[in-house]
C-alpha positions as CSV (number, residue, x, y, z in Angstrom):
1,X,61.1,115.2,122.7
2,X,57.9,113.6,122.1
3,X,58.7,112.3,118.7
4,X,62.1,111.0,120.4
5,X,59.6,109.4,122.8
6,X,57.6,107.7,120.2
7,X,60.3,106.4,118.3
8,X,61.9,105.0,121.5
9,X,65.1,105.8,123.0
10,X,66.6,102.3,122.1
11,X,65.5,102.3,118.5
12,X,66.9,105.7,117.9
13,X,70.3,103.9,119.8
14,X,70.2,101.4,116.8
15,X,70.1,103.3,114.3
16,X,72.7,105.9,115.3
17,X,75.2,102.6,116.0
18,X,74.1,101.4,112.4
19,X,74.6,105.1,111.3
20,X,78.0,105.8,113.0
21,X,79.4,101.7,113.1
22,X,82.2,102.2,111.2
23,X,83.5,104.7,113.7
24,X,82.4,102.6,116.7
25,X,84.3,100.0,115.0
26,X,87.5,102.7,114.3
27,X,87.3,103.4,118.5
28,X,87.5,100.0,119.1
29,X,90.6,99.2,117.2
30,X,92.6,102.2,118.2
31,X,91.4,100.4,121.6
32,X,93.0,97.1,121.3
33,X,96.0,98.4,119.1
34,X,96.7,100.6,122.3
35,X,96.3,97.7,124.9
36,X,98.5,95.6,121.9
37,X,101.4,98.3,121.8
38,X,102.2,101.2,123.9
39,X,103.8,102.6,120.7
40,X,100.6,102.7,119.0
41,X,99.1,105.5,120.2
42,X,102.4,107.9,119.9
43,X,102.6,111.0,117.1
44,X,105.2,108.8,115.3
45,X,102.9,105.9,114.5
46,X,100.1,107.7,113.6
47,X,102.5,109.5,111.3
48,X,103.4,106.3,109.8
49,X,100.1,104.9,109.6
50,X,99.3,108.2,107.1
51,X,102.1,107.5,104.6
52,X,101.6,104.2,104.8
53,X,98.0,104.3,104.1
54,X,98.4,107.1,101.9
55,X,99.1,105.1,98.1
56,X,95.8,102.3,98.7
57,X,94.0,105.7,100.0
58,X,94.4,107.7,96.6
59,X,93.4,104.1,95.1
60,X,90.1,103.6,96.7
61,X,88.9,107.5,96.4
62,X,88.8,106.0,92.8
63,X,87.4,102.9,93.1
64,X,84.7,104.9,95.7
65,X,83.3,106.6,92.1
66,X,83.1,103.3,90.2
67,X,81.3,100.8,92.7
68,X,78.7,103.9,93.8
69,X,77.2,103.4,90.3
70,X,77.4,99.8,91.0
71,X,80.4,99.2,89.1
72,X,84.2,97.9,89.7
73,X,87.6,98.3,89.0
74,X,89.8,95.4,89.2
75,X,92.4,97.0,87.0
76,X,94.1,99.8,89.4
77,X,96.8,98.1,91.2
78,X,97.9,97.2,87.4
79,X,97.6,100.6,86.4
80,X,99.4,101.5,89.5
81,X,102.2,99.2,88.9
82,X,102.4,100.4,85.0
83,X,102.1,104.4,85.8
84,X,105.5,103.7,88.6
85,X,107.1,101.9,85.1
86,X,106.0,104.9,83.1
87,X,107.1,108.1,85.2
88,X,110.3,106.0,86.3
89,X,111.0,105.5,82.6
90,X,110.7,109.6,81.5
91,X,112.4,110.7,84.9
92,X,115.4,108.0,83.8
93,X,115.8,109.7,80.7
94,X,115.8,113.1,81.6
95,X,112.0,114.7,81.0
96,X,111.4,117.4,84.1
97,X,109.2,115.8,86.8
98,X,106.5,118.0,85.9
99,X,106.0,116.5,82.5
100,X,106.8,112.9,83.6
101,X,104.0,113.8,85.9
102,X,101.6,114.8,83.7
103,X,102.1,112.1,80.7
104,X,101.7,109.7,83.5
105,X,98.3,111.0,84.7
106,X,97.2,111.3,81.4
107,X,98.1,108.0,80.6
108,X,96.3,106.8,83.4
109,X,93.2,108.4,82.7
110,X,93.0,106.7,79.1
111,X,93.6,103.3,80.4
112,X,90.8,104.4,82.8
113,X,88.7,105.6,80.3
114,X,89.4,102.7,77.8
115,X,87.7,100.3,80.6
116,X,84.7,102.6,80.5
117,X,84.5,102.3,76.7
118,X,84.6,98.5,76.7
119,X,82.0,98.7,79.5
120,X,79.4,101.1,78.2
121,X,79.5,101.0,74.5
122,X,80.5,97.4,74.0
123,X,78.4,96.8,76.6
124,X,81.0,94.2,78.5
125,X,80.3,93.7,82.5
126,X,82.7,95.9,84.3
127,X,84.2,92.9,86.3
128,X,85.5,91.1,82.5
129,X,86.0,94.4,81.1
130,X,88.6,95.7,84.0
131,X,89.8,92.0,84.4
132,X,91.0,92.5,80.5
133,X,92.8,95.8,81.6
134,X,94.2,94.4,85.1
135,X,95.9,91.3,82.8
136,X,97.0,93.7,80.0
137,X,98.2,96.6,82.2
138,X,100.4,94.3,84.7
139,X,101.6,93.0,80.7
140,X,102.6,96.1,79.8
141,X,104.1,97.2,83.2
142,X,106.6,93.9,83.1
143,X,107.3,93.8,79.4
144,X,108.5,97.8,79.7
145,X,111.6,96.7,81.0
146,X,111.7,93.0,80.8
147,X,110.3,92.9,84.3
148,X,113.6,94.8,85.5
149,X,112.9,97.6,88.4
150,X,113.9,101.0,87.2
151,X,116.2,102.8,89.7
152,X,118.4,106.1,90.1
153,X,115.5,108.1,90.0
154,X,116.1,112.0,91.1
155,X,115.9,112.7,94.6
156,X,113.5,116.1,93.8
157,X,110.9,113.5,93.0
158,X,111.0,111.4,96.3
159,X,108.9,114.9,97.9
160,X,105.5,113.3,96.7
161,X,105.9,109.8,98.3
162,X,108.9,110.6,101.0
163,X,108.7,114.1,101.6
164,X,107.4,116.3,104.5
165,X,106.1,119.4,105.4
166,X,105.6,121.0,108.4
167,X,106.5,117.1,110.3
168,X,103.5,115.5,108.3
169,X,104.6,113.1,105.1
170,X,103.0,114.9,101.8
171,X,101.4,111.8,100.6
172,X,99.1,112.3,103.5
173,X,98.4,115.4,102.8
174,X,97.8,114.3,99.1
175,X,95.5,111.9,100.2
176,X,93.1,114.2,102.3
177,X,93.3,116.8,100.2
178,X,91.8,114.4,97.7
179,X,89.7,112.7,99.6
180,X,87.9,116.4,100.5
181,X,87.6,117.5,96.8
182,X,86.0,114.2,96.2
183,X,84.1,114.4,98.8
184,X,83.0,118.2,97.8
185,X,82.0,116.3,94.5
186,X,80.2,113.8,95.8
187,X,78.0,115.9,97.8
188,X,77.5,119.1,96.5
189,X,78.1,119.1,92.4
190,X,75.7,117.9,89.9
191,X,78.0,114.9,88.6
192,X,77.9,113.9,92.4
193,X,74.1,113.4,92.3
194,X,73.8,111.8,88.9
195,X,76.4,109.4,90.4
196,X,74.3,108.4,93.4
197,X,71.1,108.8,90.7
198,X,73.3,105.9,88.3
199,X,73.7,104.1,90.9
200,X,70.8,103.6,92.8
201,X,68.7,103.1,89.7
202,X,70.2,103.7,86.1
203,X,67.1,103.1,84.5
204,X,65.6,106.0,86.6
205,X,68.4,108.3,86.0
206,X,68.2,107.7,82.1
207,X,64.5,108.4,81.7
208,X,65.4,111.9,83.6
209,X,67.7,112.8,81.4
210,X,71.0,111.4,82.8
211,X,73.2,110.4,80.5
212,X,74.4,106.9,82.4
213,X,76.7,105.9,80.2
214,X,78.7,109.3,79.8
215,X,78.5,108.9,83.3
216,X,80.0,105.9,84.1
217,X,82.9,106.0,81.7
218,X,83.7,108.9,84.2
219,X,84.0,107.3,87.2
220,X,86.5,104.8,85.4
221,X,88.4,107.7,83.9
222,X,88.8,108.8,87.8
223,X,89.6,105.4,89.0
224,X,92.5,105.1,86.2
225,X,93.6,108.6,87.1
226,X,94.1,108.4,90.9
227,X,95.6,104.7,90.4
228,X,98.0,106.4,88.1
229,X,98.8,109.4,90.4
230,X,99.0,106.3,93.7
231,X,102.2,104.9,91.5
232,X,103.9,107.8,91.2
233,X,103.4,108.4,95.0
234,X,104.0,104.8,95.6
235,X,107.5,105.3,93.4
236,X,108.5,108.4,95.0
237,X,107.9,107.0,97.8
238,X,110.2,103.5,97.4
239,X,112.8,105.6,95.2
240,X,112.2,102.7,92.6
241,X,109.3,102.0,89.6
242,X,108.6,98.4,90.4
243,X,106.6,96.5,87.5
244,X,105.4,94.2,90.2
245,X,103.9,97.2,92.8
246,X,100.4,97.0,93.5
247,X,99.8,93.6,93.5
248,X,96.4,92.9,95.5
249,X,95.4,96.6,95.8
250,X,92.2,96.7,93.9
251,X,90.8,93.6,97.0
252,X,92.7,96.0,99.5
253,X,90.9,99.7,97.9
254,X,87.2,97.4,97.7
255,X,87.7,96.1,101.2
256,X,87.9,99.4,102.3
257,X,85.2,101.0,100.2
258,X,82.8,98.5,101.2
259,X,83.9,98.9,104.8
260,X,83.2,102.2,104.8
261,X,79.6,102.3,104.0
262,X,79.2,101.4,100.1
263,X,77.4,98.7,98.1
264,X,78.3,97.0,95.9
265,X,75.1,97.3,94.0
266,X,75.8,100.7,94.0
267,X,73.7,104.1,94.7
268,X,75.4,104.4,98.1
269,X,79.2,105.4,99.9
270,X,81.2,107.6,99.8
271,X,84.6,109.0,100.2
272,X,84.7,109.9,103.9
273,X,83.5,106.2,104.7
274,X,86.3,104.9,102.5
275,X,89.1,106.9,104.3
276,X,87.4,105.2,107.3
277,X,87.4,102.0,105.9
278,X,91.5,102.4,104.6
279,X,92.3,103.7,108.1
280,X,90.7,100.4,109.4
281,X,92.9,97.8,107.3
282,X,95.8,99.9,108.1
283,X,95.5,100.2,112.0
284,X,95.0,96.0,111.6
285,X,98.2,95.3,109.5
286,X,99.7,98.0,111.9
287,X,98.8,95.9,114.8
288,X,100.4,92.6,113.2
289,X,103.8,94.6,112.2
290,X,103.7,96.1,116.0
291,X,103.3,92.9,117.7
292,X,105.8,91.2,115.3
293,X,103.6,88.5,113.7
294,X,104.1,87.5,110.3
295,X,102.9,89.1,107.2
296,X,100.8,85.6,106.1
297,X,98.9,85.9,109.1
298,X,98.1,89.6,107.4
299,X,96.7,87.9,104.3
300,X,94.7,85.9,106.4
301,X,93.0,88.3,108.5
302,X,92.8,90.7,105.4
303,X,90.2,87.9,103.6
304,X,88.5,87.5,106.6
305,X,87.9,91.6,106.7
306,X,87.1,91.4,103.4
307,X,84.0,89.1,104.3
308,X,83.3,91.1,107.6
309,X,83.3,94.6,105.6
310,X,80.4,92.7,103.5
311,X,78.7,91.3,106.4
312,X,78.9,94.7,107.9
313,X,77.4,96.7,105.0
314,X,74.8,94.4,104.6
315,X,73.8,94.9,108.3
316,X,73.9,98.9,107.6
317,X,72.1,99.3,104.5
318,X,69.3,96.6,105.1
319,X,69.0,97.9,108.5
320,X,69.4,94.4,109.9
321,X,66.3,93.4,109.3
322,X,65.7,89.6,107.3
């Protein structure tokens, strides 16, 4: 109590809002979505809001690894869009779901890791090097099937996107379940802390032994897996593989990591923040569809969250001190 005392009750009140903001901030929407809608706060939203926020949820648990060494990934809504045209293709001609699964995520993975290449050894900035891969991925996604959806696939694979169990949609459950490995990972393994090491000074890291750029071609290996792995929810979900899907998702996935508590200089986040942060845009555009106002208005408000998530984090990590 005396250290409480010396510190002062209303600095330690500052710092626990700076600490805790993102869920004062969470509170507050649920707040004025409720006032907004009576059917906000009912088990069939919430529900809704899960599988809804489920496919840019898998997305930024990647995109969580890459900007906490102080990287980014502009190329996962591509990679999204081209892992829906791959899996749709296999299922289409007959490989078991399994297997169309697999070569998907795998695919994924080495576009991922094909980013982290150009990035570490060729020594390109991440932002150029992913912007390549965005361009050539959305390419290959379109020229697949001459930018033609691919439909009829089998009903056994709409389970990871439109399936249930127990009453809750299974790409929820996808979603926390990886959000709590990764979060297991973050914490608590040695990758985690060379991550946050990376991050917070690479330098540092290296002359301890780390190796950064092993690293860092990682985290993008991650990103282009979990992007891959969203598409095939994202299909299951839609019952279609559309070349155009996941358009804006890598602004929507670093929206949300930033929101929840990471820099974009890196050495700080992590993935409980970002489910925060994805929760967040997703109660907003929830509100808008609730209310009945029109999607434009969405984009709108979404570039102005963008700005406040960074305005936010600044506030957080620097204290708010100038």
């Amino acid at each position: 109590m005396e250290a409480v005392r010396k510190m002062g009750y209303s600095k330690i009140i500052s710092m626990n809002l700076r600490r805790y903001s993102i869920l004062v901030l969470l509170f507050i929407l649920i707040i004025i979505a409720t006032i907004l809608s009576p059917h906000f706060l009912t088990v069939g939203n919430f529900l809704n809001l899960l599988q809804q926020s489920a496919v840019i949820g898998i997305v930024s648990i990647g995109m969580t690894f890459v900007i906490i060494t102080g990287g980014i990934d502009l190329s996962v809504g591509s990679i999204l869009a081209l892992a829906g045209m791959i899996v749709g293709i296999l299922l289409k001609n007959g490989m078991v779901i399994s297997l169309a699964v697999l070569i998907t995520l795998v695919a994924g993975a080495l576009l991922g890791g094909i980013s982290g290449f150009i990035t570490t050894k060729a020594r390109v900035p991440a932002f150029l090097a992913t912007l390549a891969m965005m361009v050539a991925a959305r390419g290959m996604a379109l020229l697949a099937t001459d930018g033609q959806p691919v439909f009829g696939l089998p009903p056994a694979f709409n389970v990871f996107g439109a399936g249930f169990f127990l009453g809750i949609p299974v790409s929820g459950i996808i979603w926390i379940l990886l959000t709590l490995v990764a979060a297991f990972i973050l914490k608590y393994s040695a990758f985690g802390r060379r991550l946050y090491a990376v991050g917070g000074n690479p330098e540092a890291a290296y002359l301890s032994g780390v190796k950064v750029n092993k690293i860092i071609a990682v985290t993008y290996i991650i990103s282009g897996l979990l992007s891959a792995f969203a598409g095939i929810v994202l299909a299951s979900w839609l019952t279609v593989s559309q070349p155009t899907a996941g358009s804006g998702a890598e602004l929507n996935a670093i929206a949300a990591v930033v929101l929840g508590g990471a820099s974009l200089s890196g050495g700080t986040g992590g993935v409980m923040g970002t489910f925060i942060g994805v929760l967040l845009m997703s109660i907003i555009t929830n509100i808008f569809n609730l209310i009945g106002l029109s999607s434009y208005y969405q984009s709108i408000f979404m570039g102005v969250i963008i700005v406040l998530a960074l305005v936010l984090n600044d506030f957080v990590v620097g204290g708010g001190e100038k």
